[in-house]
SEDREN-414644 format. One record per residue (C-alpha): x, y, z; chain. Coordinates in Angstrom, 2 decimals, padded with zeros to 5 digits. Example, Ala and Ser with C-alpha at 12.3 -4.5 7.8 and 13.67 -1.06 7.14 Angstrom:
% residues 2
R_x_y_z_chain
R_012.30_-004.50_007.80_A .
R_013.67_-001.06_007.14_A .
END
This chain:
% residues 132
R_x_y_z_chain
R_-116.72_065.01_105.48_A .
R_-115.12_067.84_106.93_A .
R_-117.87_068.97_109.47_A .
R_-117.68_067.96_113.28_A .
R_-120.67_065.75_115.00_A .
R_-123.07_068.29_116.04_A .
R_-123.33_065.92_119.07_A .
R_-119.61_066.52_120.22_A .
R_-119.96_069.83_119.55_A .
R_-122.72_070.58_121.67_A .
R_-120.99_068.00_124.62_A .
R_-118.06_070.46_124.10_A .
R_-119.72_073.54_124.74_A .
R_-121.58_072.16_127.58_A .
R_-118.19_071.49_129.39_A .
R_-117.01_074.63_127.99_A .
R_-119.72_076.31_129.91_A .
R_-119.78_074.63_133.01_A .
R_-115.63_075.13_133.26_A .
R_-116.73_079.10_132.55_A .
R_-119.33_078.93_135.23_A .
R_-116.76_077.19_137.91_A .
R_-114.07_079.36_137.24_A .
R_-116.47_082.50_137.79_A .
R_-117.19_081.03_141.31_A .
R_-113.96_080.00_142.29_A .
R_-112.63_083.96_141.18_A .
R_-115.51_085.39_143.19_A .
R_-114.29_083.68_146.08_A .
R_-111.12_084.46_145.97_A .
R_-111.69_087.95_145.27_A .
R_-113.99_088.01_148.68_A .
R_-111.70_086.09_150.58_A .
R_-108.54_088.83_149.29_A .
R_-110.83_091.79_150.56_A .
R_-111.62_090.17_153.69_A .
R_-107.73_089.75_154.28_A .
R_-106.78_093.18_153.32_A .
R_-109.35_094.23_155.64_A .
R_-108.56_092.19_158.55_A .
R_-104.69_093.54_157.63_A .
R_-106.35_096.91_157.92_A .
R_-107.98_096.04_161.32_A .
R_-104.77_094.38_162.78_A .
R_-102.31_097.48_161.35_A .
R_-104.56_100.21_163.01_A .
R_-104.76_098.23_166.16_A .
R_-101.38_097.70_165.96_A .
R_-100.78_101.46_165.87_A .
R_-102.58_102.40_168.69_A .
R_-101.00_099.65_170.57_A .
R_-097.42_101.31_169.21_A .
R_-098.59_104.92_170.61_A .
R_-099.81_103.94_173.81_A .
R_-096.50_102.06_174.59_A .
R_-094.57_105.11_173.56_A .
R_-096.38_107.28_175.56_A .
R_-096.09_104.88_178.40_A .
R_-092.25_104.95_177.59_A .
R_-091.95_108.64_177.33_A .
R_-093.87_109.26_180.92_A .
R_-091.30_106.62_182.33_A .
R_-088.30_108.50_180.99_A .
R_-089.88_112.02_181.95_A .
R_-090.08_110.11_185.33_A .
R_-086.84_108.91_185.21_A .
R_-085.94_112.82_184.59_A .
R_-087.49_114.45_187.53_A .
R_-084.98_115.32_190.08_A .
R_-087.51_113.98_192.85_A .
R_-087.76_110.42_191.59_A .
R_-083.69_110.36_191.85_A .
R_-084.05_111.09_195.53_A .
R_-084.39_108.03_197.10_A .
R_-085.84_109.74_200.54_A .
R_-088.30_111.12_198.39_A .
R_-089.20_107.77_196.90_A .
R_-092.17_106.27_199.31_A .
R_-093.82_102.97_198.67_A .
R_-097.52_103.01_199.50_A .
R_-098.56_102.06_203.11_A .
R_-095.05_102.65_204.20_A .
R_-095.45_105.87_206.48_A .
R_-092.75_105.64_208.98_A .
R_-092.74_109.05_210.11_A .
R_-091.72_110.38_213.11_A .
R_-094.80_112.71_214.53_A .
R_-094.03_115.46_217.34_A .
R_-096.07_117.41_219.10_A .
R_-099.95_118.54_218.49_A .
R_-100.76_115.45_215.94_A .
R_-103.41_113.80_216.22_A .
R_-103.35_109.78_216.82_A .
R_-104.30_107.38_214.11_A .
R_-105.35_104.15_214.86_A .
R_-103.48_101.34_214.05_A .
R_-104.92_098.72_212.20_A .
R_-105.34_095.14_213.72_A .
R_-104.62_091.99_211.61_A .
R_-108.05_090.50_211.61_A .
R_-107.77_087.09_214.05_A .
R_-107.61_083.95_211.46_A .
R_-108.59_081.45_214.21_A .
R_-105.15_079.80_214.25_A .
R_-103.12_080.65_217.28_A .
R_-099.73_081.03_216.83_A .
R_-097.27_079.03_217.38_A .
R_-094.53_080.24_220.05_A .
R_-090.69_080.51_218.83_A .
R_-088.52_077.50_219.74_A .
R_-086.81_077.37_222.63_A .
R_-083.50_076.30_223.20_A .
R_-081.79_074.35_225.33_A .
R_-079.37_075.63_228.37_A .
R_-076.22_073.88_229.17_A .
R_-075.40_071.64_231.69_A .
R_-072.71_072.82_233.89_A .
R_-070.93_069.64_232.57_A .
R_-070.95_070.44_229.41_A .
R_-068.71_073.56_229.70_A .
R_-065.14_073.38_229.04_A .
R_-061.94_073.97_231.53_A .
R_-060.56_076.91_229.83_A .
R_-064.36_078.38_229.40_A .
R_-063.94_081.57_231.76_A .
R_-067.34_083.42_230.91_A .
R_-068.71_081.75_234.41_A .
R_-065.59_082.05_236.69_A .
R_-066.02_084.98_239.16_A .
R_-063.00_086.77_238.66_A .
R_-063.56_088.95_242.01_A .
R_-062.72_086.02_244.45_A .
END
């Protein structure tokens, strides 16, 4: 008796099969998942690049900035809104704008209070007339 059950053999090549068959599916998927990684790696390095080149040409303008002679000057420098110019002469007016009312009134500054003539001190000479 040196031949195997045909049963067991058959059982064996169903598992045989089936192991096949899972290992097929499990490779597939990791095959698509690498391919969708090296393309979202693609994705990410390109974007990544263009972020790199706009930030050196945003560095570059700020150092060619840096470099002009006028943006030194700091009477040349002029933040927006800020025209405090002197005009003489033929120029015509501009009107100014008005803060638009808010409906609040404002409130006036605090006053303080005067002193009593009591309160002063002997040797305080800012009130003795010195002409008598």
């Amino acid at each position: 008796m040196t031949g195997v059950d045909p049963a067991i053999e058959n059982r064996f090549a169903e598992i045989l099969a089936k192991t096949r068959a899972n290992a097929a599916v499990i490779t597939d998927r990791v095959e698509a998942t690498k391919r969708e990684i090296a393309e979202q790696s693609q994705r990410m390095r390109e974007q990544n690049e263009r972020m790199c080149k706009e930030l050196d040409e945003r560095s570059q303008a700020r150092a060619a900035a840096k470099e002009d002679p006028a943006a030194k000057n700091q009477w040349l420098r002029r933040s927006p809104g800020q025209d405090s110019t002197f005009h003489f002469g033929d120029v015509e007016e501009q009107p100014q704008e008005k803060p638009e009312p808010t409906g609040r009134v404002p409130s006036p500054p605090p006053r303080r209070r005067a002193r009593r003539a009591e309160e002063f001190e002997d040797e305080d000479f800012t009130h003795k007339n010195w002409l008598d």
